[in-house]
DRENMARMI-85075 format. One record per residue: residue in three letters; residue number from 1; y, x, z of N, C-alpha, C, O in turn; chain. Coordinates in nm, 4 decimals. Each point is the difference from the previous one (the first is absolute). Layout:
N
{r ALA; k NUM; n.y Y; n.x X; n.z Z; ca.y Y; ca.x X; ca.z Z; c.y Y; c.x X; c.z Z; o.y Y; o.x X; o.z Z; c A}
...
REM end
This chain:
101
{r UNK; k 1; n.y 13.4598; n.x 6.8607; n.z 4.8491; ca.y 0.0418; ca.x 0.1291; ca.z 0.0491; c.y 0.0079; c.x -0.0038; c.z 0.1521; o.y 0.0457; o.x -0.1039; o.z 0.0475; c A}
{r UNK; k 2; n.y -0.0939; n.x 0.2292; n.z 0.0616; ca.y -0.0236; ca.x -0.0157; ca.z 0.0516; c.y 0.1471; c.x -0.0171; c.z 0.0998; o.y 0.0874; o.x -0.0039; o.z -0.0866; c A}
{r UNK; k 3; n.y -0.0247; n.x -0.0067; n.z 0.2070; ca.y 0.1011; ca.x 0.0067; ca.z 0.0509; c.y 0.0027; c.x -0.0244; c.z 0.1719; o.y -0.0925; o.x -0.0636; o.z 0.0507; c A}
{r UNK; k 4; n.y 0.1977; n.x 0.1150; n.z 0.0301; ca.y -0.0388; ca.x 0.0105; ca.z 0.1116; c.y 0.0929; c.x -0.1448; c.z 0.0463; o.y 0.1107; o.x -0.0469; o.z -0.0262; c A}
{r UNK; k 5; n.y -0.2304; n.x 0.0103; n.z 0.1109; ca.y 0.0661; ca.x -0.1504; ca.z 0.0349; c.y -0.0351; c.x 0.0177; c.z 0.1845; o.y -0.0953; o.x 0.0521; o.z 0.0579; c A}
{r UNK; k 6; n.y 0.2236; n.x -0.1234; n.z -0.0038; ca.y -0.0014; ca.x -0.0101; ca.z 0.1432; c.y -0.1341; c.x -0.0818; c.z 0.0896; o.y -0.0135; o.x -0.1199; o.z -0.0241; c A}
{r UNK; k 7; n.y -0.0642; n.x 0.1724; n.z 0.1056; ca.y -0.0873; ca.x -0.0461; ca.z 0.0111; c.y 0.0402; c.x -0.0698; c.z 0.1717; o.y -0.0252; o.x -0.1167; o.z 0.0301; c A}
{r UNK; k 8; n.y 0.0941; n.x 0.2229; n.z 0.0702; ca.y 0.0789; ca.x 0.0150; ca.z 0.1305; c.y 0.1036; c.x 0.0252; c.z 0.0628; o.y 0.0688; o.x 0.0965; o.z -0.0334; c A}
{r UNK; k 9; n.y -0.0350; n.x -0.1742; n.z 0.1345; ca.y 0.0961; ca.x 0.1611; ca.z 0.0377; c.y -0.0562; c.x 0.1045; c.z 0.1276; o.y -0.0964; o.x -0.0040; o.z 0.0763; c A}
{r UNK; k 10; n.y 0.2092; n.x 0.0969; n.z -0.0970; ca.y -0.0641; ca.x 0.0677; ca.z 0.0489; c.y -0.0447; c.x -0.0201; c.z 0.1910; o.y -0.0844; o.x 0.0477; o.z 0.0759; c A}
{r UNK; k 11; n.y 0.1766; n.x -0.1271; n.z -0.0678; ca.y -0.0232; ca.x -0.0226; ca.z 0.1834; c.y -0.1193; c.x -0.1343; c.z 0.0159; o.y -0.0416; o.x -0.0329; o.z 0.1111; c A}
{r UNK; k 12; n.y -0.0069; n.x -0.0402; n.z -0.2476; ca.y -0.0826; ca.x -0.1085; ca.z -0.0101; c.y -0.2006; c.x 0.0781; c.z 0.0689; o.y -0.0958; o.x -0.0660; o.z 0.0401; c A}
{r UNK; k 13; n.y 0.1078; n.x 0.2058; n.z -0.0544; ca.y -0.1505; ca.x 0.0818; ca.z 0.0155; c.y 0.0495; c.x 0.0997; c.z 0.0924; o.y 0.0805; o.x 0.0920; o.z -0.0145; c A}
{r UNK; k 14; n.y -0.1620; n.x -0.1410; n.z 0.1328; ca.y 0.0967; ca.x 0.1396; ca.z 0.0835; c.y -0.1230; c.x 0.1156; c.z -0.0133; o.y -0.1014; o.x -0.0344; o.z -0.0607; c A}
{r UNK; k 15; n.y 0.1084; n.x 0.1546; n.z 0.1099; ca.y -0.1084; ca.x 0.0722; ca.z -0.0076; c.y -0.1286; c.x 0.0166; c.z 0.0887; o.y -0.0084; o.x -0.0247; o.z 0.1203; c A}
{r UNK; k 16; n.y -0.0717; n.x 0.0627; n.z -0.1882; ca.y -0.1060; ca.x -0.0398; ca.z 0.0262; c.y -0.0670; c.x -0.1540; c.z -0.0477; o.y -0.1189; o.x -0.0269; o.z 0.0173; c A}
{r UNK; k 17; n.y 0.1980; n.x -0.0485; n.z -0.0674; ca.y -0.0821; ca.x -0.0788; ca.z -0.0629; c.y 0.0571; c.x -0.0697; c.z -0.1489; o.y 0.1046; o.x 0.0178; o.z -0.0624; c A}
{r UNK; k 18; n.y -0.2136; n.x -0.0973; n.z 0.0392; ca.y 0.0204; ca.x -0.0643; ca.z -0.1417; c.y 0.0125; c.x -0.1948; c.z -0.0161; o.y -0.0478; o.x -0.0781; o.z 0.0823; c A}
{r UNK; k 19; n.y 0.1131; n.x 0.0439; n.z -0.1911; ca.y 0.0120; ca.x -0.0929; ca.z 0.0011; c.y -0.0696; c.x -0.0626; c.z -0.1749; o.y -0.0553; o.x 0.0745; o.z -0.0809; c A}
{r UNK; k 20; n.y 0.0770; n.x -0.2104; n.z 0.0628; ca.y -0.0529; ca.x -0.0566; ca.z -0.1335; c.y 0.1261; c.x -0.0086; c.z -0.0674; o.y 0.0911; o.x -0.0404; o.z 0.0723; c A}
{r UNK; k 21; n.y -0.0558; n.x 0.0713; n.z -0.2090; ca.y 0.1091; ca.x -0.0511; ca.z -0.0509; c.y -0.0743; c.x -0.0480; c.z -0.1332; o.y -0.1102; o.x 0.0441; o.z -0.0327; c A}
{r UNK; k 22; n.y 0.1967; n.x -0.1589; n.z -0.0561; ca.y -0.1004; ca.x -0.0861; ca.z -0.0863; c.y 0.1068; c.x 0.0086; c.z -0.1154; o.y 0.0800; o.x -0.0935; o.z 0.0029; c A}
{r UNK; k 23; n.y -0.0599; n.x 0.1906; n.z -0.1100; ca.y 0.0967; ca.x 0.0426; ca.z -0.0599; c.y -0.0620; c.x -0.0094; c.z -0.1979; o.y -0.0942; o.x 0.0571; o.z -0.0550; c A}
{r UNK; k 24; n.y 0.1798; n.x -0.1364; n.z 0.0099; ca.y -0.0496; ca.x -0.0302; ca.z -0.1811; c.y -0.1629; c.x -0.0508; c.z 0.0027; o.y -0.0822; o.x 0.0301; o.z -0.0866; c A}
{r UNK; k 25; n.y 0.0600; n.x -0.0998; n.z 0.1859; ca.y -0.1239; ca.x -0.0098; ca.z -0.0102; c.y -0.1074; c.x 0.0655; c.z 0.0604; o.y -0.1097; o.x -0.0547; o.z 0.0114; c A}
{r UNK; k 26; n.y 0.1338; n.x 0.1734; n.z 0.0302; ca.y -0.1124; ca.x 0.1034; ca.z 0.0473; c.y 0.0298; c.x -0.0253; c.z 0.1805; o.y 0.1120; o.x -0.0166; o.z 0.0484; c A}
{r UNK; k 27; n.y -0.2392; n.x 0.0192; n.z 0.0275; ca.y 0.0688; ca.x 0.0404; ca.z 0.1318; c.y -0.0581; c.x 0.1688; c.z 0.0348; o.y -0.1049; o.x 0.0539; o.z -0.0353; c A}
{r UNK; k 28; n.y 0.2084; n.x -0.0056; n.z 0.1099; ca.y 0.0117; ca.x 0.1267; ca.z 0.0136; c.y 0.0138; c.x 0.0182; c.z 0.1837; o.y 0.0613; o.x -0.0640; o.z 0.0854; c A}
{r UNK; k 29; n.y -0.1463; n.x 0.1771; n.z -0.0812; ca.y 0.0203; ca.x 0.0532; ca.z 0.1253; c.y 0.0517; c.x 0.1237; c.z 0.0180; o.y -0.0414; o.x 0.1109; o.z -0.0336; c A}
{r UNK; k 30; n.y 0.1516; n.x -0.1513; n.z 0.0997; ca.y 0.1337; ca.x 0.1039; ca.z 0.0465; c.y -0.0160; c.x 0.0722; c.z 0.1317; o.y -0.0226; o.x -0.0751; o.z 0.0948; c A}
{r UNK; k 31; n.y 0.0298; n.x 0.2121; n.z -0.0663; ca.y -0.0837; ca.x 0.0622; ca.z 0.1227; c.y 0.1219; c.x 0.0684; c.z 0.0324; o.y 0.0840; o.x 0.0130; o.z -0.0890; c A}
{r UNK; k 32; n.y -0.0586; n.x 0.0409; n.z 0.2246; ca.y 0.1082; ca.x 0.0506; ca.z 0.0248; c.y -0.0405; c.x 0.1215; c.z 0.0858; o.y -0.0469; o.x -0.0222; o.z 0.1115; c A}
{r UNK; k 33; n.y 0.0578; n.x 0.1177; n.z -0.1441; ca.y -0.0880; ca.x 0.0704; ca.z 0.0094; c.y 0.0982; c.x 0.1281; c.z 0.1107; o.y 0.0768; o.x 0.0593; o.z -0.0757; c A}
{r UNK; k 34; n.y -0.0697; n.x -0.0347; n.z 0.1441; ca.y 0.1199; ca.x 0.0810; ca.z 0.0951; c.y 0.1350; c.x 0.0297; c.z -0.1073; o.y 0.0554; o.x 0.1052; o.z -0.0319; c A}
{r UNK; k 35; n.y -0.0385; n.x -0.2032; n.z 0.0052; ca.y 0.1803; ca.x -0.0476; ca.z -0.0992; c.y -0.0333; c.x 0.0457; c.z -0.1117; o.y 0.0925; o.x 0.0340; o.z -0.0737; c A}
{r UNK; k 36; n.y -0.2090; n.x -0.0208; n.z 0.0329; ca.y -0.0592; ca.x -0.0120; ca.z -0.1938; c.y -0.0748; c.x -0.0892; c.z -0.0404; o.y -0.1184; o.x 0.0066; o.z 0.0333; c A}
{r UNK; k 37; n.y 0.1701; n.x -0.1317; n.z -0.1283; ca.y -0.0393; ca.x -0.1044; ca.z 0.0115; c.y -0.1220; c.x 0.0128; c.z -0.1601; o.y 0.0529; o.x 0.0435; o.z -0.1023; c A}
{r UNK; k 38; n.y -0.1967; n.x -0.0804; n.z 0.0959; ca.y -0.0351; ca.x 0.0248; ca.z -0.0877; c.y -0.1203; c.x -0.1535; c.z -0.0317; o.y -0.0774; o.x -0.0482; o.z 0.0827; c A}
{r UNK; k 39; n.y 0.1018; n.x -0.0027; n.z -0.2433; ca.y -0.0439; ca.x -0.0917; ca.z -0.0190; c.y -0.1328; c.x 0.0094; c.z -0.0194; o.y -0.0299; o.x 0.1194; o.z -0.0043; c A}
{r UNK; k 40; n.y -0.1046; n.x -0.2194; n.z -0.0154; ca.y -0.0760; ca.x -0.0353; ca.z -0.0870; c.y -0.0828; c.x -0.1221; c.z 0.0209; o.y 0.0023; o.x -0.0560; o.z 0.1096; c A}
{r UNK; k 41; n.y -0.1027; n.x -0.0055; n.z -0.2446; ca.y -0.0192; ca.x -0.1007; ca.z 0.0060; c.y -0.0394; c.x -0.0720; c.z 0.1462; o.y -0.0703; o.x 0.0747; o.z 0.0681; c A}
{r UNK; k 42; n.y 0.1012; n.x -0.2072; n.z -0.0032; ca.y -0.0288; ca.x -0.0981; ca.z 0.0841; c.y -0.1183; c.x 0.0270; c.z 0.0253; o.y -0.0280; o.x 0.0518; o.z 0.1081; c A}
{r UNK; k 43; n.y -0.0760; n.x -0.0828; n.z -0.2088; ca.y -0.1574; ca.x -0.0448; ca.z -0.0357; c.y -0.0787; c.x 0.1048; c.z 0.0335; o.y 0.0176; o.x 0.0993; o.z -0.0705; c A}
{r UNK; k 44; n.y -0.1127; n.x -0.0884; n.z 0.1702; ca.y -0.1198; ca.x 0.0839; ca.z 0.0168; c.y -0.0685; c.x -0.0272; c.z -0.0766; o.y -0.0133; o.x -0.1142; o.z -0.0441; c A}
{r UNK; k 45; n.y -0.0660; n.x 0.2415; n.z -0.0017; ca.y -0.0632; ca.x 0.0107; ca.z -0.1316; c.y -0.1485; c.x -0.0683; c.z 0.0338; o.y -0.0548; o.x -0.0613; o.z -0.0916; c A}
{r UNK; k 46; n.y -0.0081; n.x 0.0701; n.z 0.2149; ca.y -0.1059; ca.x -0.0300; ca.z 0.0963; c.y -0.0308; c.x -0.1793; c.z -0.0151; o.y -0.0996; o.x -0.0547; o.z -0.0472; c A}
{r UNK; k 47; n.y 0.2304; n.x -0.0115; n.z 0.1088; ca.y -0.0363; ca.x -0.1285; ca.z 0.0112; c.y 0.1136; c.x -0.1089; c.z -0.0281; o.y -0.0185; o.x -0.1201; o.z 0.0192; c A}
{r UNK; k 48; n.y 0.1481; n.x 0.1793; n.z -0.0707; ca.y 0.1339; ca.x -0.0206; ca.z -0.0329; c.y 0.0685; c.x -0.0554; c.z 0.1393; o.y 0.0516; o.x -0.1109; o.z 0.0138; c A}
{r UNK; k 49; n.y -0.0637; n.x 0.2212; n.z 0.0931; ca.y 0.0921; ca.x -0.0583; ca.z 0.0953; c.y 0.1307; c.x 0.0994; c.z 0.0066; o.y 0.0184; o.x 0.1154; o.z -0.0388; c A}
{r UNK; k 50; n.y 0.0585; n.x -0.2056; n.z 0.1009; ca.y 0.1706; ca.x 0.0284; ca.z 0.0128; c.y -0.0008; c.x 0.1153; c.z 0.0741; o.y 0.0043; o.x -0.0001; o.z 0.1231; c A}
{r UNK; k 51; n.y -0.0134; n.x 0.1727; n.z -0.2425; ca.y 0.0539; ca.x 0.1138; ca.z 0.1105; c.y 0.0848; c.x 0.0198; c.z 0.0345; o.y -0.0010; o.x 0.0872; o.z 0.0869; c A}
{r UNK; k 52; n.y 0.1802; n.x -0.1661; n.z -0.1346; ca.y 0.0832; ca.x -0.0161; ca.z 0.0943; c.y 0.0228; c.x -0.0780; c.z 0.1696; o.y 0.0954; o.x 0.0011; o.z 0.0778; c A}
{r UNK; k 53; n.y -0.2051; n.x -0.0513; n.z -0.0727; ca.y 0.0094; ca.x -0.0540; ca.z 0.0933; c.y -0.1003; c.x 0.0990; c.z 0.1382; o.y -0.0113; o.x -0.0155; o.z 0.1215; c A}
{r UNK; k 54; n.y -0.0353; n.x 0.0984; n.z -0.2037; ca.y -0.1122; ca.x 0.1093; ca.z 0.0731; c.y 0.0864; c.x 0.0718; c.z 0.0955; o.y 0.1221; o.x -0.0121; o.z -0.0094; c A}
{r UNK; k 55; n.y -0.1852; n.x 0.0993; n.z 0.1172; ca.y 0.0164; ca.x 0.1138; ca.z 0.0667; c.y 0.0230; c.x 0.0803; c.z -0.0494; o.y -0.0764; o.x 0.0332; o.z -0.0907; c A}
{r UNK; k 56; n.y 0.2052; n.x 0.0552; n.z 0.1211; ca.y 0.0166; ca.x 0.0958; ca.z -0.0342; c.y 0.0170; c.x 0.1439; c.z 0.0911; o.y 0.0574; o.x 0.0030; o.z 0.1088; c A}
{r UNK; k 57; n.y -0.1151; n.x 0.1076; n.z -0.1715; ca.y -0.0189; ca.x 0.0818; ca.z 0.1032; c.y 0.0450; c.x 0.1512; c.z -0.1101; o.y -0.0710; o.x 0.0330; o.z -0.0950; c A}
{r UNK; k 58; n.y 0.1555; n.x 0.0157; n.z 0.1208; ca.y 0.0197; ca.x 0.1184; ca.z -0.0597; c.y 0.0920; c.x -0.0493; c.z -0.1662; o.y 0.1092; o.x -0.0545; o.z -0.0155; c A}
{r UNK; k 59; n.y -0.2323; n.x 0.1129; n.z -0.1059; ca.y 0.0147; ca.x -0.0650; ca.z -0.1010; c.y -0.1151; c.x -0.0536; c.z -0.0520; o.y -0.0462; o.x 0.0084; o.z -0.1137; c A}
{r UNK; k 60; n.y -0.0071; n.x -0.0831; n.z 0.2437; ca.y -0.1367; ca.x -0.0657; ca.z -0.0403; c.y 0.0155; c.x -0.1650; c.z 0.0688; o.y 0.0286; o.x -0.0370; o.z 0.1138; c A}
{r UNK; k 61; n.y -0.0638; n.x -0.0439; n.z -0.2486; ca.y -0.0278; ca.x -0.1354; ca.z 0.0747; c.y -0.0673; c.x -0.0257; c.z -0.0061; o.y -0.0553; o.x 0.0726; o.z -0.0826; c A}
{r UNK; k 62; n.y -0.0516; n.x -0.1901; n.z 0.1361; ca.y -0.0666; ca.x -0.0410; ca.z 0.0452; c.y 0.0046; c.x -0.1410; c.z -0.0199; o.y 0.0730; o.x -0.0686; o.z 0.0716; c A}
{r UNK; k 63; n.y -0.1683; n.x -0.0001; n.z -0.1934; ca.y -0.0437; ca.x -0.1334; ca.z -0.0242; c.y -0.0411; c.x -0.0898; c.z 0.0940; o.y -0.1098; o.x 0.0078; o.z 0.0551; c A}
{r UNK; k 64; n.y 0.1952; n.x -0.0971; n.z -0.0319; ca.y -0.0006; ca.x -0.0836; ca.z 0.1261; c.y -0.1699; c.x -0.0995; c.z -0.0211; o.y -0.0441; o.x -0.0636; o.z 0.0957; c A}
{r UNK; k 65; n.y -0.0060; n.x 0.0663; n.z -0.1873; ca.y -0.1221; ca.x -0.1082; ca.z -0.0074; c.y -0.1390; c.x 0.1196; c.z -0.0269; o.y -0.1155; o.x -0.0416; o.z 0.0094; c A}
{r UNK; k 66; n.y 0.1319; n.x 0.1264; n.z -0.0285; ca.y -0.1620; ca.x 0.0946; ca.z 0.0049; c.y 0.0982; c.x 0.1548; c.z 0.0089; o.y -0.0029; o.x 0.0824; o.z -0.0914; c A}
{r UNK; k 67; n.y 0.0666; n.x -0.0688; n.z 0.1882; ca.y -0.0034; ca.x 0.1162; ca.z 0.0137; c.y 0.0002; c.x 0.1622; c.z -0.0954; o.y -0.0159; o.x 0.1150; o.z 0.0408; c A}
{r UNK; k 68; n.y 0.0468; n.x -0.1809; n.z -0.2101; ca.y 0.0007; ca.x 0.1427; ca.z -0.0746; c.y 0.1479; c.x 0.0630; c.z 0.0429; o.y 0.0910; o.x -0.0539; o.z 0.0630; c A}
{r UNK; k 69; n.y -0.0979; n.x 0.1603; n.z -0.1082; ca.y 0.1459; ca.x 0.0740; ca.z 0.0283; c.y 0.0243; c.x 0.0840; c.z -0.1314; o.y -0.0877; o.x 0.0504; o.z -0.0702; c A}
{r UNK; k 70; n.y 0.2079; n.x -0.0461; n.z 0.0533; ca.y 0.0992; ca.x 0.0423; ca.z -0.1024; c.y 0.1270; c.x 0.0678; c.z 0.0347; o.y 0.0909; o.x -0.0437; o.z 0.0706; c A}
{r UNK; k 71; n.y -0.1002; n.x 0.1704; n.z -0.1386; ca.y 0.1130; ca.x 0.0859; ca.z 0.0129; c.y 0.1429; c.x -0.0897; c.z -0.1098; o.y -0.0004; o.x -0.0285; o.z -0.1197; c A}
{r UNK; k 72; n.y 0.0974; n.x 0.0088; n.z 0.2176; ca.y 0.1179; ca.x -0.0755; ca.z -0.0878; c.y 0.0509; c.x 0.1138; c.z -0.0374; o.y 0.1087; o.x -0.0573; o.z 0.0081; c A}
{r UNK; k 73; n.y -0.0815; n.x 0.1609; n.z -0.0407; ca.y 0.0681; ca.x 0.1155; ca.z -0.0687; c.y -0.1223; c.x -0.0472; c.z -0.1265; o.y 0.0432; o.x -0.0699; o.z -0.0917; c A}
{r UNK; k 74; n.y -0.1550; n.x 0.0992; n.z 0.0901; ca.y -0.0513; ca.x -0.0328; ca.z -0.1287; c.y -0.0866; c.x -0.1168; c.z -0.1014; o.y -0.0457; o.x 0.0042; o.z -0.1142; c A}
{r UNK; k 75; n.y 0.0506; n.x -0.0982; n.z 0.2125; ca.y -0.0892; ca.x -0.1055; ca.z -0.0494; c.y -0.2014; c.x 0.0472; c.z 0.0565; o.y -0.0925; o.x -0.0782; o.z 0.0220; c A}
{r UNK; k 76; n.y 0.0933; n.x 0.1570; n.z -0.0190; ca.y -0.1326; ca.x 0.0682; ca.z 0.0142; c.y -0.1204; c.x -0.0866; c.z 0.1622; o.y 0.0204; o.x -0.0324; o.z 0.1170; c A}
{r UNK; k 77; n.y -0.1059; n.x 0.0315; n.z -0.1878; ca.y -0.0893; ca.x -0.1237; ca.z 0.1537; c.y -0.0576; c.x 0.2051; c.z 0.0633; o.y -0.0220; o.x 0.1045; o.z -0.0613; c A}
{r UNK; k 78; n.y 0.0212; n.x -0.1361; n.z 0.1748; ca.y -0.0737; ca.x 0.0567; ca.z 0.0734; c.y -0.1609; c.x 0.0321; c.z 0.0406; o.y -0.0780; o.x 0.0853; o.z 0.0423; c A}
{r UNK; k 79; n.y 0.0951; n.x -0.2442; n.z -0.0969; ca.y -0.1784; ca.x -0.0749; ca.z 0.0322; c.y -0.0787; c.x 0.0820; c.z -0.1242; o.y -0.0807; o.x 0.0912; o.z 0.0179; c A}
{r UNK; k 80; n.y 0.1283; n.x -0.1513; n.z -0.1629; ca.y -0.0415; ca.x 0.0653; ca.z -0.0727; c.y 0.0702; c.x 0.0352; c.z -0.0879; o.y 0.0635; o.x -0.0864; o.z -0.0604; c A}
{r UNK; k 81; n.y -0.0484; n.x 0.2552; n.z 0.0152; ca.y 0.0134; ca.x 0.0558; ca.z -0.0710; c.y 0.1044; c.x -0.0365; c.z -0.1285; o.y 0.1160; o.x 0.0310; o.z -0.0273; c A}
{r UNK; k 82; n.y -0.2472; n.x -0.1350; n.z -0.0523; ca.y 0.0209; ca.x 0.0142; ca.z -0.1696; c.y 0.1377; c.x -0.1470; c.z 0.0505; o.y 0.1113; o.x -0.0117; o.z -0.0513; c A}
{r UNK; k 83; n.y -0.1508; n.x -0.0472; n.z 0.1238; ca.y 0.0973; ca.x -0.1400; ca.z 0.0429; c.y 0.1922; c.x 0.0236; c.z 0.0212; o.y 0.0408; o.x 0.1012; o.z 0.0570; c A}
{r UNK; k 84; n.y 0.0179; n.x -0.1644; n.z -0.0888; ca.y 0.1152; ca.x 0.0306; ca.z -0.0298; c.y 0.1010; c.x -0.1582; c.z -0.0222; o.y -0.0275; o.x -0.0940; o.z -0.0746; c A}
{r UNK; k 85; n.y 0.1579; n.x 0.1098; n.z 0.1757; ca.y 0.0847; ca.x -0.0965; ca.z -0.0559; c.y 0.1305; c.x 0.0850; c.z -0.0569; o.y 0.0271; o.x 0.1168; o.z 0.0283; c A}
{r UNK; k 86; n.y 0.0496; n.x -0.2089; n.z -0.1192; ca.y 0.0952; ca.x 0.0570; ca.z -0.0695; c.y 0.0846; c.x 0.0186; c.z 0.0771; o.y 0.0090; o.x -0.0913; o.z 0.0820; c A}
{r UNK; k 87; n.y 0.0724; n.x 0.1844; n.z -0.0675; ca.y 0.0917; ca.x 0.0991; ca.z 0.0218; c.y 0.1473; c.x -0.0235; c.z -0.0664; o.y 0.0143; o.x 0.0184; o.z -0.1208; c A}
{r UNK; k 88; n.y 0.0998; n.x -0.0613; n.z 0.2070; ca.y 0.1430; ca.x 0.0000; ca.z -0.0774; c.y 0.1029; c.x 0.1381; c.z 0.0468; o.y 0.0245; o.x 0.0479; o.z 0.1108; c A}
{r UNK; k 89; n.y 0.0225; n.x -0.0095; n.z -0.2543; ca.y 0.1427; ca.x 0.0473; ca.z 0.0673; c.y 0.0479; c.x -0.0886; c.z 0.0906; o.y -0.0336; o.x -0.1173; o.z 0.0161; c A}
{r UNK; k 90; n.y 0.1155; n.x 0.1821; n.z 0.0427; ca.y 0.1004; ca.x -0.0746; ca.z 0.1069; c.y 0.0950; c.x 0.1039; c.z 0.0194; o.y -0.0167; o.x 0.1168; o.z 0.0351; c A}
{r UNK; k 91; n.y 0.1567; n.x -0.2032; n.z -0.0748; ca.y 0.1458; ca.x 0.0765; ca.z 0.0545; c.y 0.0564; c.x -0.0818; c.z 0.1208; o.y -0.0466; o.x -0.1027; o.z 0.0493; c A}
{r UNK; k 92; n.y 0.1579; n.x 0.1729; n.z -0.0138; ca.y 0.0475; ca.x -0.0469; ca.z 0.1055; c.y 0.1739; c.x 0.0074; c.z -0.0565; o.y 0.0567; o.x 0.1020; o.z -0.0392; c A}
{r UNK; k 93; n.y -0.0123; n.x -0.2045; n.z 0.0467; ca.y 0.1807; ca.x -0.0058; ca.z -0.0329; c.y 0.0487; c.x -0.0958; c.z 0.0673; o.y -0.0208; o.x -0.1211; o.z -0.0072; c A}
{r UNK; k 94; n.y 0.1097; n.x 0.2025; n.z 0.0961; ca.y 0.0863; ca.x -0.0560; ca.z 0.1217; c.y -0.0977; c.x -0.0650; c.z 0.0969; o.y -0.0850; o.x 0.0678; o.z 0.0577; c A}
{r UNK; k 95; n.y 0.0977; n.x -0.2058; n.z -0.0388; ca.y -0.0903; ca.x -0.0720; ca.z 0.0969; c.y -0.1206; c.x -0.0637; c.z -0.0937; o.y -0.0769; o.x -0.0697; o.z 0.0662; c A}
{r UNK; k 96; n.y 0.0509; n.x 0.0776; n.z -0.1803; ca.y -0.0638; ca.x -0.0478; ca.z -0.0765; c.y -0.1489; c.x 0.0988; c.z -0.0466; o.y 0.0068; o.x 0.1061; o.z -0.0620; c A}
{r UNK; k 97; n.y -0.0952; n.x -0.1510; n.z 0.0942; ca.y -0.1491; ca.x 0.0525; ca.z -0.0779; c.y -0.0520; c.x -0.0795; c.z -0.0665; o.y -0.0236; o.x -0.1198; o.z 0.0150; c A}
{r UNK; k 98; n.y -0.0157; n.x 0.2699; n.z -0.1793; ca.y -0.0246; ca.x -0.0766; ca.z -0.0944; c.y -0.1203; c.x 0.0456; c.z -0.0674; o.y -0.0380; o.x 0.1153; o.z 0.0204; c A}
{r UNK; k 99; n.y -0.0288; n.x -0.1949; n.z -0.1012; ca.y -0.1380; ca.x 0.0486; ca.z -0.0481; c.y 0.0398; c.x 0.0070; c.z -0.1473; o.y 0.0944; o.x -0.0603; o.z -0.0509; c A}
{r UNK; k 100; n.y -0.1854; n.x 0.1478; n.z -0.0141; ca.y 0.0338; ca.x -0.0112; ca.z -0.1407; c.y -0.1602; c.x -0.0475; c.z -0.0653; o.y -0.1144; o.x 0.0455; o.z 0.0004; c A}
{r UNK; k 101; n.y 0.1893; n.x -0.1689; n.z -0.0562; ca.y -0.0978; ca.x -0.0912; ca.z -0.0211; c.y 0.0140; c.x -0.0249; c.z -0.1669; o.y -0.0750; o.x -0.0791; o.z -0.0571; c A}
REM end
């Protein structure tokens, strides 16, 4: 069952950017987005590089090893279309952000 588990806190991602968190196994990229923090998978769909560790610009990051880009509000590639990483809820309680995983 699925459940929301702490992935940050909240002063750990300041805005404008994102960090890696490595949570039940999965790693997840946490984006902080002008104080709306929104998850999805680590792994570029392209060449599996770390899009938490990418540029971030708006609600678009930017794959630090070939350059695809991905809207973190939806998992969605930019580059192409049909391409897609998974997408988490994410709450926010007290100093704590959480994904529901």
């Amino acid at each position: 069952m699925a459940e929301f588990v702490r992935v940050a806190g909240t002063t750990d991602v300041s805005a404008g950017n994102g960090i890696v968190a490595e949570v039940n196994g999965q790693s997840i990229a946490l984006f902080n987005v002008d104080g709306t923090f929104y998850a999805i998978d680590n792994t570029c769909v392209h060449r599996g590089g770390p899009l938490g560790e990418g540029e971030l610009s708006g609600d678009t990051v930017t794959c630090p090893w070939h350059g695809w880009e991905y809207n973190v509000k939806t998992g969605k590639s930019l580059n192409n279309p049909s391409a897609c990483v998974k997408s988490y809820e994410v709450k926010v309680e007290g100093a704590d952000v959480k994904v529901l995983l």
